[in-house]
PAVEXTOR-610531 format. One line per 2 residues: number of its first residue (from 1); their letters; for each residue x, y, z of C-alpha. Coordinates in steps of 0.05 Angstrom, whole numbers. Example, Ala and Ser with C-alpha at 12.3 -4.5 7.8 and 13.67 -1.06 7.14 Angstrom:
<pts>
1	as	246/-90/156 ~ 273/-21/143;
</pts>
This chain:
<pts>
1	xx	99/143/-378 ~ 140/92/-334;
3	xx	93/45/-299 ~ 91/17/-221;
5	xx	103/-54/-201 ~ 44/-89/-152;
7	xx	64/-147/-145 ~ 41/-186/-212;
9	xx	6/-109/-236 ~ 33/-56/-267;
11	xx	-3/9/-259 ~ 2/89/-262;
13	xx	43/124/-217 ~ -22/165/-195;
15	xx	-90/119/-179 ~ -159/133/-156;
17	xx	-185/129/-95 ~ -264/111/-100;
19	xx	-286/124/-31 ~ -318/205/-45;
21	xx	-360/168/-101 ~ -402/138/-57;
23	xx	-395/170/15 ~ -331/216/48;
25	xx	-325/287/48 ~ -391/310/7;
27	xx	-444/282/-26 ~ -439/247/-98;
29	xx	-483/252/-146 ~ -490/175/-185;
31	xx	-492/201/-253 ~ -428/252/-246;
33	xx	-389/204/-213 ~ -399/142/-273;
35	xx	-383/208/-327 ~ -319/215/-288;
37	xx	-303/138/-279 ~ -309/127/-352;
39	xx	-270/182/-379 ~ -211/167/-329;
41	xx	-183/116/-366 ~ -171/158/-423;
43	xx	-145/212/-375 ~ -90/161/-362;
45	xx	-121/123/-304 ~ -120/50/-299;
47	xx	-111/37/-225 ~ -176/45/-189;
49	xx	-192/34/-106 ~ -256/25/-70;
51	xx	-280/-29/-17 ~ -340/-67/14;
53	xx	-346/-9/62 ~ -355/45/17;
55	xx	-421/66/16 ~ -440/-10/43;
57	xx	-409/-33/-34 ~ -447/28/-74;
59	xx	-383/53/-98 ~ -363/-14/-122;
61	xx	-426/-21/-166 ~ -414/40/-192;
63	xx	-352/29/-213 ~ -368/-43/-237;
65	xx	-415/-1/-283 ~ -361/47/-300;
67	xx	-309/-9/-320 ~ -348/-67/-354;
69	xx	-330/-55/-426 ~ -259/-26/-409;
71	xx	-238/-89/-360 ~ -177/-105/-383;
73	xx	-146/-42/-382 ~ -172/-29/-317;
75	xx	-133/-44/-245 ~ -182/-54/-187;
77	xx	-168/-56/-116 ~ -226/-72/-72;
79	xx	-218/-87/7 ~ -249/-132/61;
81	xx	-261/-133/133 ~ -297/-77/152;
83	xx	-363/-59/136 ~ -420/-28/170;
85	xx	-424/-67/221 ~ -341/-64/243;
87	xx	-294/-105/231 ~ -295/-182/220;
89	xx	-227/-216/191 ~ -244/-283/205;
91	xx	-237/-329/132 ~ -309/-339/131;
93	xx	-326/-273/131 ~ -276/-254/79;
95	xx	-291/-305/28 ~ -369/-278/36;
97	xx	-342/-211/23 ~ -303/-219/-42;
99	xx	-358/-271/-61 ~ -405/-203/-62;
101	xx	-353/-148/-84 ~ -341/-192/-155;
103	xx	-425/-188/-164 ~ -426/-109/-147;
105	xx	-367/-105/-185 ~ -391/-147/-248;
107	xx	-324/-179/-252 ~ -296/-251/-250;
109	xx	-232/-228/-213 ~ -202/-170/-166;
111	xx	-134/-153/-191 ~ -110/-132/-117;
113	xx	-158/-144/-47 ~ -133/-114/17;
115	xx	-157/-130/80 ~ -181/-65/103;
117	xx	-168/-76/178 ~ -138/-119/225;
119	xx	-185/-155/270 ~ -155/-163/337;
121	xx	-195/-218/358 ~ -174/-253/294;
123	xx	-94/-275/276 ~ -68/-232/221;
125	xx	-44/-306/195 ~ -105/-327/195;
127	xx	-142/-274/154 ~ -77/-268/106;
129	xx	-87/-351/96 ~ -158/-333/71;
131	xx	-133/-283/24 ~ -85/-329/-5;
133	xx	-142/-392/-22 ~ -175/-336/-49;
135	xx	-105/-328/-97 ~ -111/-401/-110;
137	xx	-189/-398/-130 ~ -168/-349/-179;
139	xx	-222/-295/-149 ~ -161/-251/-131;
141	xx	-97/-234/-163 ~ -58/-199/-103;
143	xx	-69/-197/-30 ~ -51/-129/4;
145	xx	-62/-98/72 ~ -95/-28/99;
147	xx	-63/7/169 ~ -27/-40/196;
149	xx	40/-46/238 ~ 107/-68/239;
151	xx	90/-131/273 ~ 32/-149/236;
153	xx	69/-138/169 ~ 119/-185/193;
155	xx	62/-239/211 ~ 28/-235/147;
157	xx	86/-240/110 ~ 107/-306/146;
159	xx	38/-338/112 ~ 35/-301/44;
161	xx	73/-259/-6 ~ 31/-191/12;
163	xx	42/-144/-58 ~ 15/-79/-28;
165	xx	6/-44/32 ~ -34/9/41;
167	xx	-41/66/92 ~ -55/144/105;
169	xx	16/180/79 ~ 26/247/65;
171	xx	69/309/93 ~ 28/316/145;
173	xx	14/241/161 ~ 88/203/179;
175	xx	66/139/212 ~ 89/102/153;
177	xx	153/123/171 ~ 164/91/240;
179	xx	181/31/214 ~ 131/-3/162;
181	xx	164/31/94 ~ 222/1/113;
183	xx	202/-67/113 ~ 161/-59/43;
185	xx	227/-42/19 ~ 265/-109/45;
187	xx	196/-151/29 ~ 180/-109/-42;
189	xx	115/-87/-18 ~ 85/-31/-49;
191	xx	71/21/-3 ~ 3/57/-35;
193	xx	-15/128/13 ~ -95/144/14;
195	xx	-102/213/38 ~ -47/235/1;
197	xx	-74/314/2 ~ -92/309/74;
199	xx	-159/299/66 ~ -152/360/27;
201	xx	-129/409/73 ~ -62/410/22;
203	xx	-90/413/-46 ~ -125/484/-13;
205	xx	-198/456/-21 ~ -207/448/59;
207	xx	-178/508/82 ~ -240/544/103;
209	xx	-285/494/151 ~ -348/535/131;
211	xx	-340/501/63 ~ -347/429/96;
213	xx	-427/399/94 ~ -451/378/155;
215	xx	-442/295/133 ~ -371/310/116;
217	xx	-324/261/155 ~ -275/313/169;
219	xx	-335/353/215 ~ -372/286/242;
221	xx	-316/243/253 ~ -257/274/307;
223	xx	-200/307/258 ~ -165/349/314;
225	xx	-126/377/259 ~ -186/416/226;
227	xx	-208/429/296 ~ -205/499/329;
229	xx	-129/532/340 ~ -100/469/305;
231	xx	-141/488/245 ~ -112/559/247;
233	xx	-40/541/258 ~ -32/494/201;
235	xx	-73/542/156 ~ -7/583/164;
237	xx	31/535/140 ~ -11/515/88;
239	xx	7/588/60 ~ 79/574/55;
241	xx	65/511/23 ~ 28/546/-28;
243	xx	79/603/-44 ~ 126/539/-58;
245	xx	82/508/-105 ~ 64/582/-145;
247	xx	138/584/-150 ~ 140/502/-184;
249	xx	84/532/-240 ~ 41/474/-213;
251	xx	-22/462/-151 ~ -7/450/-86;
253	xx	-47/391/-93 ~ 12/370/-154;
255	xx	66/389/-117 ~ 24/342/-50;
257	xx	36/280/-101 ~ 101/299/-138;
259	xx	135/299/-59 ~ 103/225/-47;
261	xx	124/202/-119 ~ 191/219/-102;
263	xx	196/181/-44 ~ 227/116/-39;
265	xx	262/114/-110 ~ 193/128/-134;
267	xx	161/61/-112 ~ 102/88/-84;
269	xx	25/81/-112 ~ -17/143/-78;
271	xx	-94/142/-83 ~ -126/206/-89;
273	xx	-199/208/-93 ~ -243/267/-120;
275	xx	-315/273/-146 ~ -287/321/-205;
277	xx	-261/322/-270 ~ -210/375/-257;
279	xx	-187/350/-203 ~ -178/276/-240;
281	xx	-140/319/-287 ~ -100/354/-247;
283	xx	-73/299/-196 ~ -59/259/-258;
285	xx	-12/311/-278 ~ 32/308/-222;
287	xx	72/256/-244 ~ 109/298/-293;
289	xx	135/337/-244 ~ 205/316/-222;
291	xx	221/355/-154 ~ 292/375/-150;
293	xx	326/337/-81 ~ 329/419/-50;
295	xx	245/427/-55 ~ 236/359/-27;
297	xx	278/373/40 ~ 253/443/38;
299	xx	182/413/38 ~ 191/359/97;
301	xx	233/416/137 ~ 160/453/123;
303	xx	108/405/136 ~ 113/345/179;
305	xx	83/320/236 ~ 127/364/289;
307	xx	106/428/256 ~ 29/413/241;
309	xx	-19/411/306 ~ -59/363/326;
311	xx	-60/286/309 ~ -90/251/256;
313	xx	-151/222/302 ~ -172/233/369;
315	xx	-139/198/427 ~ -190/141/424;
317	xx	-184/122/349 ~ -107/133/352;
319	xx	-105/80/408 ~ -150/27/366;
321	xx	-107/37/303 ~ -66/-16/286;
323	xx	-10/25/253 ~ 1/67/304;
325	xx	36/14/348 ~ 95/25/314;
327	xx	96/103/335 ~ 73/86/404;
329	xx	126/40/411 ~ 186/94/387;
331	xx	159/143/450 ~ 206/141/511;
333	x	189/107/567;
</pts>
């Protein structure tokens, strides 16, 4: 299978997002989740994604446990500036972080380290120069950035080379597309989607909100798309989306990734995360299927964000999100 470029890395088209293992949409069981870790690799995975925040590091240790005696075919991406407490980009505070995600990870190096917000009290430039001594102290081997904007891509990239840059992508998530995928195209950035199901409203498995536990962020945290007449509206369209893939011979959750693989000349990285081994399977799988150029219009002319209701976040978290500048600033006046 043809590999993806990050930067210095070269990874799987499909990677694994680490977040469920620890906290997310429903509760992990320790023992499952390292059973899972360790047979990824011979699944095919190698490109793995977790952060300081997840599960305040848990789901780093676990997967510094996972990894150990399979390093060096392993890929990690770990992220700092936002833990429990909010977010902090300031140098100090980052060099602490990475200084604890290599000891929970059990690992002399992080092959890519995003920072996982942008503080605004903090220049970008500022927080991107700490990523970069932590380059030249060989603790990191790629610096990479998580929701940000046009203009904050820009900034960063005036201080460092930035190999990655990820963000919440999908058919039903376009913010990528006001203006930041263009410029990881002129700058080579890798654009890497988390959420690339939807939180998994389009792989099927959050179609019913009865199913969701009561600690699952899509009921605690405001998701006005699984909310009330929203939730029913897209569920419709979910159905449609479903007939397509039945007709493809593959998931809805496959045919989900094969779109975003597609995209871009097929530059992208996306992150799915899951708790099980089907699943890992599955998603894996998508990058064998090549979508034909008629499928991947009729599937944006299906899903996008003028046909699904309701925003990503609620009107307060929309407003504090970096990477929804650039959208704000396409609106008329």
């Amino acid at each position: 299978m043809i590999t993806r470029t990050i930067g210095p890395l070269n990874v799987q088209p499909v990677g694994l997002g680490c977040m469920n293992i620890s906290a997310g949409y429903a509760k992990a069981n320790d023992a499952d989740s390292l059973t899972m870790l360790r047979q990824s690799i011979s699944t095919g995975y190698d490109f793995f994604d977790t952060a300081t925040l997840y599960g305040s590091g848990h789901s780093e240790t676990l997967l510094g446990q996972a990894l150990k005696s399979v390093r060096n075919q392993a890929v990690i991406a770990s992220k700092c500036g936002l833990d429990s407490n909010g977010i902090d980009g300031r140098p100090a505070t980052i060099h602490a972080q990475c200084d604890a995600s290599l000891k929970r990870l059990d690992t002399d190096y992080i092959d890519l380290y995003y920072l996982h917000r942008v503080d605004p009290k903090v220049p970008i430039a500022e927080s991107v120069g700490a990523l970069q001594q932590l380059i030249d102290a060989g603790k990191i081997r790629a610096l990479g950035l998580s929701e940000v904007s046009s203009k904050n891509l820009m900034a960063a990239l005036d201080e460092a080379p930035v190999a990655a840059l990820q963000s919440e992508y999908s058919l039903w998530s376009r913010t990528p597309e006001f203006g930041v995928l263009d410029i990881c195209d002129a700058h080579d950035v890798t654009f890497v989607p988390f959420c690339p199901l939807g939180r998994g409203f389009l792989a099927g498995s959050a179609s019913e909100l009865a199913v969701l536990g009561e600690k699952d962020l899509r009921r605690t945290i405001a998701h006005p798309r699984f909310e009330g007449s929203n939730f029913h509206s897209n569920n419709k369209i979910l159905d449609k989306f479903k007939q397509v893939a039945a007709k493809l011979e593959c998931t809805p959750a496959q045919l989900s990734l094969a779109w975003l693989l597609a995209q871009r000349n097929g530059s992208m990285v996306p992150i799915p995360g899951t708790t099980k081994m089907q699943h890992l399977i599955e998603n894996a799988k998508a990058a064998d299927i090549q979508l034909e150029q008629s499928t991947i219009d009729e599937l944006d002319t299906l899903i996008n964000e003028k046909t699904i209701a309701g925003n990503r976040y609620n009107d307060d978290r929309m407003a504090d999100a970096d990477s929804e500048r650039d959208r704000l600033a396409t609106r008329p006046a």
